[in-house]
Wavefront OBJ file of the C-alpha trace (Angstrom):
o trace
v 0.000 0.000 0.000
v 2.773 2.022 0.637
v 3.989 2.314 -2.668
v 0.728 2.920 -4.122
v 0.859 6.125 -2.230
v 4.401 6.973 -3.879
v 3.044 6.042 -7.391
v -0.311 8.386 -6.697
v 2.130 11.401 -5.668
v 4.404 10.883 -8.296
v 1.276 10.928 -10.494
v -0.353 13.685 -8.959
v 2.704 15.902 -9.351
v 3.224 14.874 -12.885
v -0.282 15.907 -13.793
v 0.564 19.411 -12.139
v 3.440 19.489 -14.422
v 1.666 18.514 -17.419
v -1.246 21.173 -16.531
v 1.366 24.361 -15.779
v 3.172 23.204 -19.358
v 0.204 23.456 -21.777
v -1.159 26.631 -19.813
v 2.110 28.181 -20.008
v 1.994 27.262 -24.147
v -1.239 28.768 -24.323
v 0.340 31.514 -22.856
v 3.601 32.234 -24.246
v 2.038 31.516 -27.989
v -0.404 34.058 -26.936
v 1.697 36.577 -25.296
v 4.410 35.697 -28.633
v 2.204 36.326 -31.606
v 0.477 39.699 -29.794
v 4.039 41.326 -29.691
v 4.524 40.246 -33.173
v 1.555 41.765 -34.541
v 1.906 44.659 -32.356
v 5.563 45.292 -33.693
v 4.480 44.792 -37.366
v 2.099 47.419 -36.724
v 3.945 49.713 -35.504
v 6.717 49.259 -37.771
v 4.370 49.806 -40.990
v 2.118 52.996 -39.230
v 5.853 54.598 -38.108
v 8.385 53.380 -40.756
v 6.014 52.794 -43.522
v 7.838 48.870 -43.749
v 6.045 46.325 -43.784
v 7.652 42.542 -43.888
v 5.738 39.570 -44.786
v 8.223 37.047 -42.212
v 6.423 38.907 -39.365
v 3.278 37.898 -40.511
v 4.013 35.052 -41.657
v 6.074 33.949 -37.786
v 2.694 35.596 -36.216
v 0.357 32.631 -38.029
v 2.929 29.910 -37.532
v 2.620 30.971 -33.822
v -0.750 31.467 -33.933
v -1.455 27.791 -35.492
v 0.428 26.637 -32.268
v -1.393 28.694 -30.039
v -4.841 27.197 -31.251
v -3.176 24.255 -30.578
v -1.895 24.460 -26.857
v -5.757 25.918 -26.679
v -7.408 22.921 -28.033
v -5.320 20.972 -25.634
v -6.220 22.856 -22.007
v -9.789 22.922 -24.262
v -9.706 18.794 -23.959
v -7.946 18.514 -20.782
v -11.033 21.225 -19.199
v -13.671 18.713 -21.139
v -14.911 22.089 -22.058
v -14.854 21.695 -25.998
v -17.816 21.848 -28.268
v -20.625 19.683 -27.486
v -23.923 18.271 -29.330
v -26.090 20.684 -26.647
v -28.918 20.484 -29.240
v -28.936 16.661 -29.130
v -28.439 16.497 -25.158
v -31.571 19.291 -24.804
v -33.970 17.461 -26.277
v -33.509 14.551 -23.848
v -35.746 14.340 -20.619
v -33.651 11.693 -18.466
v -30.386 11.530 -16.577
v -30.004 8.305 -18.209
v -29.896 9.429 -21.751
v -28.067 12.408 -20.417
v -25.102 10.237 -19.412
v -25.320 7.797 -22.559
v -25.528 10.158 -24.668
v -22.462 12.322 -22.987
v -19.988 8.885 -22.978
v -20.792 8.092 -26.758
v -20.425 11.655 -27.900
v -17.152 11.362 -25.688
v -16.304 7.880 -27.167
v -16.747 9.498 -31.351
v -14.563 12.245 -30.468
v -12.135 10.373 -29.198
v -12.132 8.588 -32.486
v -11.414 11.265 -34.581
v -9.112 13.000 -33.026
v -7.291 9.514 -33.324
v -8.107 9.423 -36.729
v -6.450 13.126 -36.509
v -3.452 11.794 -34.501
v -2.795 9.531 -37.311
v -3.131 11.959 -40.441
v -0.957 14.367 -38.334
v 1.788 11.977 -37.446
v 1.938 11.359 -41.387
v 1.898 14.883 -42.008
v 4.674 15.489 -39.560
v 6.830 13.004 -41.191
v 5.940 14.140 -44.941
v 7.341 17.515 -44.036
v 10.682 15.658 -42.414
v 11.220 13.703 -44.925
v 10.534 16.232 -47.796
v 12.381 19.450 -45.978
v 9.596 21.574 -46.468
v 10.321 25.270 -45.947
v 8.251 27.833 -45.493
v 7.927 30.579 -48.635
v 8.611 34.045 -46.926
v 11.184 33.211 -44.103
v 12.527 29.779 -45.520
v 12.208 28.027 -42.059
v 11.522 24.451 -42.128
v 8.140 23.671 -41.355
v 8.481 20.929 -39.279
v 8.071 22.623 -36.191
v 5.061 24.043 -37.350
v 3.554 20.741 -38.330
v 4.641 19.049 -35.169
v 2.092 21.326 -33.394
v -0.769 19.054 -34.510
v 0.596 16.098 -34.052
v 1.449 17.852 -30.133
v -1.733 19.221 -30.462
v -3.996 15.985 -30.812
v -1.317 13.729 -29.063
v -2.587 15.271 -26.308
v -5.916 15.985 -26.844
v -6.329 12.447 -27.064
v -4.484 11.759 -23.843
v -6.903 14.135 -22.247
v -10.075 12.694 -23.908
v -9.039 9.140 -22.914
v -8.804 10.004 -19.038
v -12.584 11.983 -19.638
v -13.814 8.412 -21.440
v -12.694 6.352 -18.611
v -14.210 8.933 -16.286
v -17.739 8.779 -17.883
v -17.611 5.058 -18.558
v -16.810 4.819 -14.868
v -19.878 6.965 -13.840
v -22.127 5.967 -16.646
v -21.578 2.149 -15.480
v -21.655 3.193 -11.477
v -25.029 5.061 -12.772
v -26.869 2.157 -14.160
v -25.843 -0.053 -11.235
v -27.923 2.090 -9.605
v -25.323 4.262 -7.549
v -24.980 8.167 -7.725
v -22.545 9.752 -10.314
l 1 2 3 4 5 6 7 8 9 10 11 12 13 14 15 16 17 18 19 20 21 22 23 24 25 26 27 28 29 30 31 32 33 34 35 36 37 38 39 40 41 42 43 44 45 46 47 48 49 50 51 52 53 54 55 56 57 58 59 60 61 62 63 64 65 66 67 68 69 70 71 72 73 74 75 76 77 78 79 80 81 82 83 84 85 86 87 88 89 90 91 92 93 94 95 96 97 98 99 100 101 102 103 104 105 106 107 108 109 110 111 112 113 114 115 116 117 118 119 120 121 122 123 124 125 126 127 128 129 130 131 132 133 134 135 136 137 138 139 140 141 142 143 144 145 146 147 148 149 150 151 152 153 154 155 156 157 158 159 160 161 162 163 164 165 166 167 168 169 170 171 172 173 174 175 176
């Protein structure tokens, strides 16, 4: 039992970790492409010069921040759901169901994602892609998807075995 205890600290501080790391991402990408944008404007309303590399940094920034935010998005379970669907039905019961399997089809796609992504990742490796303006190699930029859904998916599969947990714990009659 002891070193249960260890493993469940260990755990619990790793999570921490994990949660300070993609909310400092969100963050920094944030913080990042503002000053960008802000010094491209200035630079073109003072100096009358206006470069295409900041803009183009800004959206390879931005693409990253979207990412770290659909990652604390999935980790906060507070993404886009079906409320349409999950309105229109009257018991806690279908509720629940209804919750797990929309929970259970994203999780498939973003898999699906995880997969195209990881290809995508290595297509630009393998092929040295570079970007037009700046002629940086693109491969950091792509990575952020795979990053992206890696850990999206990560996230969704903790909030799958959460629901199945409480949807089975529900219909064995106990509170969830």
């Amino acid at each position: 039992m002891h070193e249960f205890g260890i493993v469940r600290r260990i755990g619990k501080g790793a999570w921490i970790l994990l949660c300070i790391s993609e909310d400092a991402l969100r963050i920094m990408s944030i913080v990042t492409m503002t000053i960008l944008v802000f010094i491209a404007i200035m630079l073109r309303l003072t100096l009358h010069w206006a470069s295409p590399a900041w803009d183009e940094i800004a959206r390879y920034i931005m693409i990253w921040s979207i990412m770290a935010g659909a990652i604390v998005t999935s980790r906060e379970d507070e993404h886009i759901k079906m409320g349409f669907i999950s309105g229109k039905l009257r018991t806690e019961k279908q509720k629940k169901i209804h919750d797990f399997f929309i929970t259970l089809i994203t999780l498939f796609f973003l898999c699906v994602f995880a997969v195209w992504s990881y290809q995508y990742l290595i297509f630009s490796i393998e092929r040295g892609l570079h970007s037009i303006v700046t002629n940086i190699p693109m491969a950091p930029v792509h990575a952020s998807f795979f990053i992206g859904v890696f850990f999206s998916v990560f996230h969704f599969v903790i909030h799958t075995i959460r629901k199945a947990h409480g949807l089975l714990k529900y219909l064995k009659g106990g509170e969830s």
